[in-house]
C-alpha positions as a Markdown table, in Angstrom:
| # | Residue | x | y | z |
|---|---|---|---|---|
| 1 | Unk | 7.8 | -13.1 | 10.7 |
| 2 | Unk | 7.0 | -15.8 | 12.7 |
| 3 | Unk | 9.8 | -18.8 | 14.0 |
| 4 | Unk | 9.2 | -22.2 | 14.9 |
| 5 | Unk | 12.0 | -25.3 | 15.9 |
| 6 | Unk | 10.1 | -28.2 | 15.4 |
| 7 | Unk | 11.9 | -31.2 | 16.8 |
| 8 | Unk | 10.8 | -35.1 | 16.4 |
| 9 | Unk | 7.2 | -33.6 | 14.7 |
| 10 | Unk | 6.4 | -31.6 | 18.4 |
| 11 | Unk | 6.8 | -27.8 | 17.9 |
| 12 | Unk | 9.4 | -26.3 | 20.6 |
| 13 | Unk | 7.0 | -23.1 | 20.6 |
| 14 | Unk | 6.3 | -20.2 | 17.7 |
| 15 | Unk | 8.1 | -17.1 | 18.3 |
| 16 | Unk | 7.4 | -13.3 | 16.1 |
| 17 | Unk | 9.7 | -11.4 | 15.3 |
| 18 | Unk | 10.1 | -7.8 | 13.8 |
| 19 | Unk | 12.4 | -5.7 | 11.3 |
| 20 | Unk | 14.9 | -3.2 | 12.8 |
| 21 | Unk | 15.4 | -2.6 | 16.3 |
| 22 | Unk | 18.5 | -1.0 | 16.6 |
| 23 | Unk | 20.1 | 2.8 | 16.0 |
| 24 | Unk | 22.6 | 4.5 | 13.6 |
| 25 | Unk | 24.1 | 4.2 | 10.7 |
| 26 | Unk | 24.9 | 0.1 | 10.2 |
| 27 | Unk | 27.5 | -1.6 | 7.4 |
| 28 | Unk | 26.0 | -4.3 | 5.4 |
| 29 | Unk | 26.6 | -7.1 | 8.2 |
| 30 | Unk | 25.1 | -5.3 | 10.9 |
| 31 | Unk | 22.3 | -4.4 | 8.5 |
| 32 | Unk | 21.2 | -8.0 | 7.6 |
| 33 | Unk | 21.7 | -8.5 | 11.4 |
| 34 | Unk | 18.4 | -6.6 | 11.6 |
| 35 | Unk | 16.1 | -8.9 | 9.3 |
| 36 | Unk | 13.8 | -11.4 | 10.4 |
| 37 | Unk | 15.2 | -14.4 | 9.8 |
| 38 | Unk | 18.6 | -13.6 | 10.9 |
| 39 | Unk | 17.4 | -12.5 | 14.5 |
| 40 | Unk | 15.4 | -15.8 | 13.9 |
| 41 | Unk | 18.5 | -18.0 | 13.3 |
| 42 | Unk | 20.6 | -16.4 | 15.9 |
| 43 | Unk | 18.3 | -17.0 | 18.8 |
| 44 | Unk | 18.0 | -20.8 | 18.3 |
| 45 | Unk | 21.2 | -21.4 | 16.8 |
| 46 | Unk | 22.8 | -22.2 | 19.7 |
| 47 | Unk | 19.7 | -25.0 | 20.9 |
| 48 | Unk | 19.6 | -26.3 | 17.2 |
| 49 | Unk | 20.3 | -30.1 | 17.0 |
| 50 | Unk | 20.3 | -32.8 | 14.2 |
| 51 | Unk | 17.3 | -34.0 | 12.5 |
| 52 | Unk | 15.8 | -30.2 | 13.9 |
| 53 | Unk | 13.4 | -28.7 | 11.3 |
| 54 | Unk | 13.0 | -24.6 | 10.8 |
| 55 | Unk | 9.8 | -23.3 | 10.0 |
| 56 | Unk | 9.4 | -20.2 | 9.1 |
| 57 | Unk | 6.3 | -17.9 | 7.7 |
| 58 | Unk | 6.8 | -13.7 | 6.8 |
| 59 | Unk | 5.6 | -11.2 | 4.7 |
| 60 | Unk | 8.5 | -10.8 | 2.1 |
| 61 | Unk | 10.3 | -13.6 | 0.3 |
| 62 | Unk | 13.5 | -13.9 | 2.1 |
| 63 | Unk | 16.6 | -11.7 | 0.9 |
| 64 | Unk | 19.3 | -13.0 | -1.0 |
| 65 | Unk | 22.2 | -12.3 | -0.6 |
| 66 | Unk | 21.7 | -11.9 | 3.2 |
| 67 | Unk | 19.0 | -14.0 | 4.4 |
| 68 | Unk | 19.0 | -17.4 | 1.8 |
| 69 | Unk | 22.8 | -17.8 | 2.6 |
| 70 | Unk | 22.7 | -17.5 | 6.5 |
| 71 | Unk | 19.3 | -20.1 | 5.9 |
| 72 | Unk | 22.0 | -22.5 | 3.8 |
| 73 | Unk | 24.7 | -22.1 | 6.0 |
| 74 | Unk | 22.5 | -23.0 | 9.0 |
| 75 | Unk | 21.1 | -26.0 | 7.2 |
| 76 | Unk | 24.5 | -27.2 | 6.5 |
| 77 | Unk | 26.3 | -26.1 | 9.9 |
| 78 | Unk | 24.0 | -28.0 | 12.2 |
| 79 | Unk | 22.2 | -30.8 | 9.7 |
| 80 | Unk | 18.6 | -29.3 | 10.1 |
| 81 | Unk | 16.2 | -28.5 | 7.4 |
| 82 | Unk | 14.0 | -25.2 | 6.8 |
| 83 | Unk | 11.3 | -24.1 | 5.2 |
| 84 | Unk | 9.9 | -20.7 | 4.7 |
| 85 | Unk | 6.4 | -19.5 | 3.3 |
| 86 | Unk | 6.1 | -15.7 | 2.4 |
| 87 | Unk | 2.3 | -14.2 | 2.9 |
| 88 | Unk | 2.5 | -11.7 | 0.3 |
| 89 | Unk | 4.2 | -13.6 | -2.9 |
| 90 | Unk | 2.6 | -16.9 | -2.2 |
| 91 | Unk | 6.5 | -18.5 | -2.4 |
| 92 | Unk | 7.4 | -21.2 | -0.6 |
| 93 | Unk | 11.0 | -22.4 | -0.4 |
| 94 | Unk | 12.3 | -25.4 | 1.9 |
| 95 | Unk | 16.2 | -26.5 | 2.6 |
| 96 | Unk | 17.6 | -29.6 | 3.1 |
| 97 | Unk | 21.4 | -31.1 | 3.6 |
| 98 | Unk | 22.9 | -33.6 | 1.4 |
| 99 | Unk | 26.7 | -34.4 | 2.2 |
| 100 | Unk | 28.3 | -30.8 | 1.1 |
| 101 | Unk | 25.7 | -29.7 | -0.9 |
| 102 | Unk | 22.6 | -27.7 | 0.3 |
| 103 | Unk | 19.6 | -28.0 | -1.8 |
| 104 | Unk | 17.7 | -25.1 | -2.0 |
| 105 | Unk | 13.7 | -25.3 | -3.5 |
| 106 | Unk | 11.6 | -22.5 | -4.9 |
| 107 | Unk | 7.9 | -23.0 | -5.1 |
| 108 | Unk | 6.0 | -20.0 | -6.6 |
| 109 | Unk | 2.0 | -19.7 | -6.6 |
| 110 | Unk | 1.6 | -21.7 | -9.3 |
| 111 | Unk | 3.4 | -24.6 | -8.5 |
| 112 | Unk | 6.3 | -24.4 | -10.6 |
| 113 | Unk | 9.6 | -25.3 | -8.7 |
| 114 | Unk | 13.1 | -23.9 | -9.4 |
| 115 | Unk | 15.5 | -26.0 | -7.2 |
| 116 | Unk | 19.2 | -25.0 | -6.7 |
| 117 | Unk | 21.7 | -26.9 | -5.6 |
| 118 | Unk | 25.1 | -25.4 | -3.4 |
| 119 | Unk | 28.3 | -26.5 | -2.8 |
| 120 | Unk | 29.1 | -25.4 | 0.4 |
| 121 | Unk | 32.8 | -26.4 | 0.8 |
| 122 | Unk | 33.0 | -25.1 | -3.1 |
| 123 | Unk | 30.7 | -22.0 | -2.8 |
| 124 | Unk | 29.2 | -22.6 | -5.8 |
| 125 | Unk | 25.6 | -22.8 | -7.0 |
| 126 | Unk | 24.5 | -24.7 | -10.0 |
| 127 | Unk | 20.3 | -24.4 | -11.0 |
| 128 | Unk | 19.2 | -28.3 | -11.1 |
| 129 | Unk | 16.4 | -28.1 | -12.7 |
| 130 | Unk | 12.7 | -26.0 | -13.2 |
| 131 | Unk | 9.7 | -28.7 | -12.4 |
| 132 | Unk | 6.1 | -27.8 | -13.7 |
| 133 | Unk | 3.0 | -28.2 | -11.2 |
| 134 | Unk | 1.4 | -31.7 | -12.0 |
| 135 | Unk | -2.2 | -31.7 | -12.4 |
């Protein structure tokens, strides 16, 4: 997977990164602690500031329930928006704050959209709505 903070439309620099990495047997945390995009979105946590935009691009779709909540919960943590294109499905999805709710968009290779919307306070998730590809 590749990483990118792009801040005020200038990219702060693309950075890969890879699976795995560490030894032994791992609980579910530590496990999820080994995917892309959370090694992704704990190395720039830390520089993230408003307005910031994530942009990611890997293989695989990202994981749910690991991956998509740690994207939503960054999102919502530090006010940034995300977006993350997998190679192999063709899926795009993006992220983007609104008060307490994080709305989450699915694009699939033919265009139709599946947007969801969370509560974060609530923890809840409600499907908005399916859109068709316009022609």
């Amino acid at each position: 997977m590749e990483g990118e903070v792009v801040r005020d439309g200038k990219s702060l620099g693309k950075k890969p990164y890879k699976s795995g990495g560490t030894k032994g047997k791992k609980n579910q945390y530590e496990a999820l602690k080994t995917h892309t995009e959370r090694k992704f979105i704990d190395d720039v946590v830390g520089d993230l500031v408003p307005g910031d935009h994530l942009k990611m691009s890997g293989e695989l779709n990202p994981c749910r329930p690991g991956c998509q909540p740690a994207i939503r919960d960054v999102v919502y943590t530090q006010n940034v928006t995300a977006e993350y294109k997998a190679t192999s499905t063709g899926k795009t999805y993006s992220w983007k704050k609104d008060g307490k709710l994080v709305y989450q968009t699915e694009v699939d290779i033919h265009g139709k959209a599946r947007i969801f919307k969370y509560n974060m306070e609530a923890k809840k998730i409600r499907r908005v709505e399916v859109k068709a590809k316009h022609h």
